[in-house]
C-alpha positions in Angstrom: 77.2 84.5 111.2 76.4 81.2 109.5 73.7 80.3 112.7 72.0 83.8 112.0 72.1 83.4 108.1 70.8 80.2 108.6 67.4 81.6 110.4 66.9 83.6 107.2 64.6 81.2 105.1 64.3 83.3 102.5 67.9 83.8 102.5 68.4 80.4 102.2 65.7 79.6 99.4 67.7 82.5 97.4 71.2 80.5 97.8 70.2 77.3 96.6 68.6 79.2 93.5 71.5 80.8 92.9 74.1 77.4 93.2 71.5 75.6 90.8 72.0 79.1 88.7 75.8 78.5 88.7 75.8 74.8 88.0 73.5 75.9 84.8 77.0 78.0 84.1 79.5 75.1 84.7 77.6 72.5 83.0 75.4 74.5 80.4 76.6 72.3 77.3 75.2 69.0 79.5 71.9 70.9 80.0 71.5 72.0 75.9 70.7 69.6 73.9 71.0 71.6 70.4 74.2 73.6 69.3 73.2 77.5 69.8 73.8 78.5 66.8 72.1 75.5 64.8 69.5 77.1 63.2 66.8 76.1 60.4 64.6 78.5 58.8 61.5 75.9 58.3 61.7 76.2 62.0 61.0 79.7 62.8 59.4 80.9 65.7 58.0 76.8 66.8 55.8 77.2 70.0 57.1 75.2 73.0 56.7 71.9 73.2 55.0 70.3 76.6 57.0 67.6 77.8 54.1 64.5 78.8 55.8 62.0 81.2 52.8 59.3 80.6 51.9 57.1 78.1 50.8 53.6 79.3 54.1 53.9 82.1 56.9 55.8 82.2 57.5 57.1 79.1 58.3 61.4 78.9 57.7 62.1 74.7 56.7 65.3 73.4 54.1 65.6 70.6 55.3 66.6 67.0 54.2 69.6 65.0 51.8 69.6 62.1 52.1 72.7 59.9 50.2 74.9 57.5 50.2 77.8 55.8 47.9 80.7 57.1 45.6 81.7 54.3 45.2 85.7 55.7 48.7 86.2 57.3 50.6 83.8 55.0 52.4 82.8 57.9 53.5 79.1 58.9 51.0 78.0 61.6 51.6 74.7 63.8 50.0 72.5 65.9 50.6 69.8 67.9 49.9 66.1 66.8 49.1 63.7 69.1 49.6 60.9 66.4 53.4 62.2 66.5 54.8 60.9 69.5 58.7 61.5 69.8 60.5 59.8 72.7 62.8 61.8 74.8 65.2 59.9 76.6 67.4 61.3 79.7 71.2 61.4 79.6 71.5 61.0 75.4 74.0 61.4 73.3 74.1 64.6 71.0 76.6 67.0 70.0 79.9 66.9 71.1 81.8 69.4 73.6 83.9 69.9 76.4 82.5 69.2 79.8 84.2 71.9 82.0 86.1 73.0 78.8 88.7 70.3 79.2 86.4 66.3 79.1 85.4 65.4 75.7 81.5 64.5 76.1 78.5 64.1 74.4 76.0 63.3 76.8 73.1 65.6 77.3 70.5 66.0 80.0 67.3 65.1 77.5 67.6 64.1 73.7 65.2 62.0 71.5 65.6 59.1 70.6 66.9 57.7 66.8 66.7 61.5 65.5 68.7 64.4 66.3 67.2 66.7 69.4 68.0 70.2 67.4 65.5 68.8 64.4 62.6 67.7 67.1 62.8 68.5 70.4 61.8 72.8 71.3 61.3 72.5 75.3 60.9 76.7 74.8 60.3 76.6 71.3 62.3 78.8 68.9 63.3 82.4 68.0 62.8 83.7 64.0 65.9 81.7 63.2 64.7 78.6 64.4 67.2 78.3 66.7 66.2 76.3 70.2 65.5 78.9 73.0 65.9 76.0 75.5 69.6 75.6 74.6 70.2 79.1 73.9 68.9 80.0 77.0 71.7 77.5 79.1 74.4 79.2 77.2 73.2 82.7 77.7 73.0 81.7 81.6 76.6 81.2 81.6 77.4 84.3 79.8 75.7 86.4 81.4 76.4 85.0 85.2 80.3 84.6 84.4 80.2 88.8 83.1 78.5 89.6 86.2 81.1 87.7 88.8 83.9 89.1 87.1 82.8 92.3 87.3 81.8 92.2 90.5 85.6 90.9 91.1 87.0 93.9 89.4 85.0 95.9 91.2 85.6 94.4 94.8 89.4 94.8 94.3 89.1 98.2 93.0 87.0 99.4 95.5 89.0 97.7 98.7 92.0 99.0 97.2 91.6 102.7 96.3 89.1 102.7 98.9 91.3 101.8 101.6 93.9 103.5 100.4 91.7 106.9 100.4 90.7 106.2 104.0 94.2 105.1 105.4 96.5 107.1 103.9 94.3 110.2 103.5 95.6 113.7 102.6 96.2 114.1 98.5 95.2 110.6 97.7 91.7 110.7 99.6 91.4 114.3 97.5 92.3 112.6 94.2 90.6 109.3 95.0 87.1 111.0 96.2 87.5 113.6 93.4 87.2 110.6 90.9 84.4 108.6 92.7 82.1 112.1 92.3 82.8 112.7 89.1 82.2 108.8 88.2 79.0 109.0 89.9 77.5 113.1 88.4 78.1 111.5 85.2 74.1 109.7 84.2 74.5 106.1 84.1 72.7 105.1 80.6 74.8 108.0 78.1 78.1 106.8 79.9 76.9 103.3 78.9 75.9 105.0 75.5 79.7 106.9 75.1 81.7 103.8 76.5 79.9 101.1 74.0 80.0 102.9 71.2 83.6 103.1 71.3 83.9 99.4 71.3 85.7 98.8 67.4 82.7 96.9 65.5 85.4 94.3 64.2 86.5 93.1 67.5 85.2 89.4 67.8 82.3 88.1 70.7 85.5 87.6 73.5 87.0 90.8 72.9 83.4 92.7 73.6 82.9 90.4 76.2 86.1 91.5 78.1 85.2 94.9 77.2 81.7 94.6 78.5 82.9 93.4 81.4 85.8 95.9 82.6 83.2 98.9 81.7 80.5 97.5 84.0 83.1 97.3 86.7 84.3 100.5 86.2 81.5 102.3 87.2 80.4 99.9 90.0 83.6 100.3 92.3 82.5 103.7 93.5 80.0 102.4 96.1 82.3 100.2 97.9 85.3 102.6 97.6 82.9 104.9 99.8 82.4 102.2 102.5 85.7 100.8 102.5 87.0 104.5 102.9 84.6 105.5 105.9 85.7 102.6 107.9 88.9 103.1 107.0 88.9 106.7 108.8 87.4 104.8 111.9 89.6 102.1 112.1 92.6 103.3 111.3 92.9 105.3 115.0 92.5 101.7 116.6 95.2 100.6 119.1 95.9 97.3 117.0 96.4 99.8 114.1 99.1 101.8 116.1 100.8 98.4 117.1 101.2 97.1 113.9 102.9 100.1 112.4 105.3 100.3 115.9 106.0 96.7 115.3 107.0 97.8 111.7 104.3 96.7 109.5 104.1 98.4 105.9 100.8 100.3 105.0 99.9 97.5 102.4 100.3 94.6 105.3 98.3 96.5 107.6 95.3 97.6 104.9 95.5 93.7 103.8 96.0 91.6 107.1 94.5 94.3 109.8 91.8 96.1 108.3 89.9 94.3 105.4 89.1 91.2 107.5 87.9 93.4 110.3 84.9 94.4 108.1 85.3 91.3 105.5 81.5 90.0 106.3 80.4 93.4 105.4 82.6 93.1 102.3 80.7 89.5 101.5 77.3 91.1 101.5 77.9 94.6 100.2 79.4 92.2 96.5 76.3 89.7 96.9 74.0 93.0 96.3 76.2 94.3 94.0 76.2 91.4 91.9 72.2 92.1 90.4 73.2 95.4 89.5 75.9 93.9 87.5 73.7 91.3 85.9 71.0 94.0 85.1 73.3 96.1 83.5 74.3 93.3 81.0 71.5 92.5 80.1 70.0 96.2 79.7 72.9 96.6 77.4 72.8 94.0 75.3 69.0 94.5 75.2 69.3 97.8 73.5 71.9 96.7 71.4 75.2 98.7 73.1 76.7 95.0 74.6 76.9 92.3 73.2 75.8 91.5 69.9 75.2 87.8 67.6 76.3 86.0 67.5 77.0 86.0 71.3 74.2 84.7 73.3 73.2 86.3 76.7 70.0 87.2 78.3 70.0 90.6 77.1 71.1 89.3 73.0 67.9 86.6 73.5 65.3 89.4 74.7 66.4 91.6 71.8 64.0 89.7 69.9 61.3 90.3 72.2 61.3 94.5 71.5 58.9 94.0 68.4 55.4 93.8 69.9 54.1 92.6 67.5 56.4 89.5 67.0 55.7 89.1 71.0 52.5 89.4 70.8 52.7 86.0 68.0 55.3 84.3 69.8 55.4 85.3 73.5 57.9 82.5 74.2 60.6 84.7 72.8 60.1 86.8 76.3 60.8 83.9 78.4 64.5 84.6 79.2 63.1 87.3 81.0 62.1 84.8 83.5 65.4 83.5 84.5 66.6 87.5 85.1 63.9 88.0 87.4 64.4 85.1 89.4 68.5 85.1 89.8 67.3 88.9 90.8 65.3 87.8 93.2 67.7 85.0 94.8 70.8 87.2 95.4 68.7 90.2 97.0 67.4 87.7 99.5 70.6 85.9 99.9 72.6 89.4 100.2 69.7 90.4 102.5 70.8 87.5 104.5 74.1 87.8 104.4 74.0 91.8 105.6 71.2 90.6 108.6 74.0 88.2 109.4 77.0 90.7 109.1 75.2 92.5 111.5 77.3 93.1 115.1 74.0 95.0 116.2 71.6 92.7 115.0 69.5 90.1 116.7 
């Protein structure tokens, strides 16, 4: 499987992007360099700043701003100075955290140098609030990413186990089990999402939604698998090393667990890596429209809600670049799950 996977290129482009994706998760304090909720209302909505890596050598700086006050729109208009030349330096110090949640750190990926990076450095600019889109956008990786594996987990063990148990066992749990999965599935997708957010208590805090979030994404997405793990259930479970292991005394669980899943377990690996966009998407579609998480939680849906005004967008289009990052971890695990089902393949070439 792994000599066929490797062939893939594509396949293989999409896994590094999507290891560099999850190192943004595990280390996304190192990669910020500004606390996500430090904000500053002088500034709002700061266009990006291009990062120049020479000036007489090797020296990266960015240019400062220079602002004024629009005398039609009234609104704060800036520009960069070249006069202003603020030195960023790599691995500096900033605000404290906890690498890996347990390492007291303060070390960052960029910083400036004698100044603090929130009050000069905007790699992406920033939203209305004048919070940094750069660090916002590492945190609302991690969110994001982390709510779509878990779900995904969820939803693997929920559809291996009722699944297989529909297939093996058949009779009134198939009926019961199948019953469910066609219900779960007539039902439209968005007013589900609609019913099932709204119920969410407005006082819970950011980790309660999250959890929420999380256990109603994968509670819709087991159906799918449920469905494959039962049909090859039904053809597997006539097998002659079926028969032996229940004459040698094996219990239905040790035969569904040790017999059956790994029999099919590469199809398992692929049918969760293209499972996992649908996951992402549905986060962030939530949170876009408001129904997911909310602020001050930071995910890519929360950071595009600022980018349904047009006519904000159409002054700051910065504020739609988390939509970049969506497209592209999209992209790598439908070419690494394309991979990985080409691979899976026992008829393939």
């Amino acid at each position: 499987m792994w000599w066929r996977f490797r062939r893939h290129k594509l396949a293989m482009v999409g896994s590094v992007v999507v290891l560099l994706f999850y190192g943004v998760v595990l280390f996304a304090d190192f990669f910020a360099y500004a606390a996500p909720t430090a904000s500053e209302a002088q500034r709002s909505l700061l266009p990006p700043q291009p990062l120049h890596w020479l000036d007489g050598g090797f020296r990266p700086h960015v240019y400062g701003f220079s602002g004024r006050r629009d005398p039609v729109t009234l609104k704060r208009v800036y520009t960069p100075d070249p006069a202003k030349k603020i030195p960023v330096r790599f691995f500096a110090r900033g605000f404290e955290y906890r690498l890996l949640g347990l390492i007291p750190a303060d070390r960052h990926l960029v910083g400036v140098e004698g100044a603090a990076a929130e009050e000069t450095l905007f790699l992406l600019g920033t939203d209305e609030q004048g919070r940094d889109l750069w660090s916002r956008l590492m945190y609302g990786t991690r969110t994001s990413l982390t709510i779509g594996l878990l779900g995904v987990t969820i939803s693997l063990v929920l559809g291996v186990l009722l699944g297989g148990v529909s297939g093996f066992c058949g009779g009134g749990f198939d009926t019961v089990i199948q019953r469910v999965i066609e219900i779960l599935r007539s039902i439209p997708t968005i007013p589900l999402w609609l019913g099932l957010a709204a119920a969410l208590p407005s006082s819970w805090t950011v980790g309660q939604v999250y959890f929420a979030i999380t256990l109603i994404i994968s509670l819709i997405g087991w159906t799918e698998l449920a469905r494959v793990v039962r049909g090859r259930f039904l053809s597997l479970r006539e097998e002659e090393f079926v028969m032996a292991a229940e004459l040698a005394g094996s219990s239905q669980a040790r035969i569904i667990l040790t017999h059956l899943v790994p029999s099919f377990s590469s199809h398992i690996i692929a049918a969760t890596t293209l499972a996992l966009p649908a996951m992402i998407i549905s986060e962030t579609s939530l949170s876009f429209l408001g129904l997911g998480l909310r602020p001050p939680a930071v995910s890519w849906g929360v950071l595009l809600q600022q980018a349904q005004n047009v006519q904000a967008l159409a002054i700051s289009p910065w504020l739609l670049t988390p939509a970049i990052p969506v497209i592209v971890v999209i992209l790598a695990f439908n070419f690494m799950g394309d991979g990985l089902r080409d691979a899976a393949d026992p008829y393939g070439h």
